[in-house]
C-alpha positions, 0 to 999 in steps of 0.5 A: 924520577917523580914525587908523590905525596897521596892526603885523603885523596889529594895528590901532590906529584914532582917529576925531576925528569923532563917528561913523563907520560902515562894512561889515566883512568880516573874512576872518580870526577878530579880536578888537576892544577899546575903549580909549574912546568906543562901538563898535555892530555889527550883522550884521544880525540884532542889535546889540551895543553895545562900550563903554569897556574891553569887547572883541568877538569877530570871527568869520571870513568875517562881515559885520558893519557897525560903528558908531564913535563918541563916548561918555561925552565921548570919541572912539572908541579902540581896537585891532583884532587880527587872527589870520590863518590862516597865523598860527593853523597857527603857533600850532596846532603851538606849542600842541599840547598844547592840541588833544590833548583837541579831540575831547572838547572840543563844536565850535562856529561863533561869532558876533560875541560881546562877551567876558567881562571877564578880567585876562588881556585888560585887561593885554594891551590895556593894554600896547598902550595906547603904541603909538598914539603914531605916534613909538613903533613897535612891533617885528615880534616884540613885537606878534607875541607880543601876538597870542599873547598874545590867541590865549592870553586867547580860548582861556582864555576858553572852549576850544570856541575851539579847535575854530573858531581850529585848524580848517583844512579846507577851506571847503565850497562855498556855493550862488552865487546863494543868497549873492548873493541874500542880499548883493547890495546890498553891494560883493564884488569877484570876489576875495571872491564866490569866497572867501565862497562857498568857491571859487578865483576861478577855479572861481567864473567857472566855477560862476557860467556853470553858473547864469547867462548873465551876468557876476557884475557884471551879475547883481548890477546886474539883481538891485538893479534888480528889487529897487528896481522893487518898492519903488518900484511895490509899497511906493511907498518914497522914490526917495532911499532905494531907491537906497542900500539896494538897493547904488546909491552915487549917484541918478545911476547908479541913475537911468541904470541904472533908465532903461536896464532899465525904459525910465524914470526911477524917479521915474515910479514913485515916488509924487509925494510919495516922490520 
């Protein structure tokens, strides 16, 4: 069971259970701090464990899979700020004297990265501490100055976060395929392959017929399937498995779906033993 309170783009989340884990895709740089319990996030290339009194930094347009969970006897909580584009193109004008020196200032693309303690961002989450009590609700102008307020501690944290927060330029368009090809085991509505891959939705249905004779959601449908045949004739990996890593969110619909394709079941290629 979990808790979440959503002001102006500031989360406040509980979870009761001991773990919960779930596929993030932030369209917006956030910051996330843990109040109490252990937050884990993999972007599939490391981990970085989030304890008690530590907060991360959430880069825009990242996938990241979060872990939540107990730790030290206490459930996760923690506060989960969200600085939207339209948000930072404020923040840019009010604090222009900052940008007068972004040209000499080294421009970086960051990563998820833990942020190092500061009084700055104590006292900030610190002050939102009484906000998760659903009776006392927060103003719209009160949480937007704690935004300021976290814009504020990340750019004092290390002013290359300049040159990435105030960066409005158009996104550059990704190679279609070469994304899907790299995510196609995760769920995108069309909304977001066009947004991840830098285009409108409606220059994405044109792009993607370029590149292929079938819809977006087929494709990605033919793609798991070729991926899972191989695991199961060339690895002989478990059918209970391949079904979940290849993006599938039951057997049955991976089961009648394998069939139609290849014209069997997938247990047919599944060793006896890694059914």
């Amino acid at each position: 069971m979990k808790v979440i309170f959503n002001y102006q783009n500031v989360f406040f989340s509980f979870f009761y259970d001991d773990a919960d884990a779930c596929v993030h895709r932030s369209r917006e740089y956030a910051m996330n701090y843990v109040l109490s319990g252990e937050m884990v996030l993999d972007d599939g290339h490391r981990q970085i464990h989030v304890g008690k009194g530590e907060c991360v930094f959430i880069p825009r347009d990242h996938r990241v899979t979060m872990y939540k969970k107990a730790s030290g006897g206490e459930q996760y909580c923690g506060i989960y700020m969200c600085f939207t584009r339209s948000f930072l193109r404020e923040m840019y004008g009010k604090y222009a004297r900052h940008t007068d020196k972004a040209e000499h200032v080294e421009r970086f693309v960051p990563g998820v990265m833990k942020l190092p303690p500061s009084a700055e961002i104590e006292s900030l989450f610190a002050s939102m501490t009484p906000y998760f009590n659903p009776e006392v609700k927060p103003q719209d102008d009160v949480m937007h100055l704690k935004l300021q307020e976290g814009l504020l501690a990340l750019l004092h944290t290390d002013k290359r976060f300049m040159t990435a927060l105030f960066d409005f330029s158009t996104p550059w368009k990704m190679d279609i395929l070469d994304f899907m090809n790299e995510n196609y085991m995760y769920e995108f509505t069309l909304e977001e392959l066009a947004h991840y891959t830098g285009r409108s939705l409606a220059t994405f249905k044109r792009d993607f017929k370029k590149v292929s004779a079938l819809t977006p959601e087929k494709w990605l449908i033919r793609k798991r399937l070729e991926v899972a045949y191989h695991l199961l004739k060339e690895e002989r990996r478990k059918v209970v498995d391949v079904y979940a890593e290849v993006g599938f969110k039951n057997p049955s619909h991976f089961s009648t779906a394998f069939k139609k394709r290849y014209g069997i079941p997938p247990t047919a290629l599944a060793a006896p033993s890694c059914i």
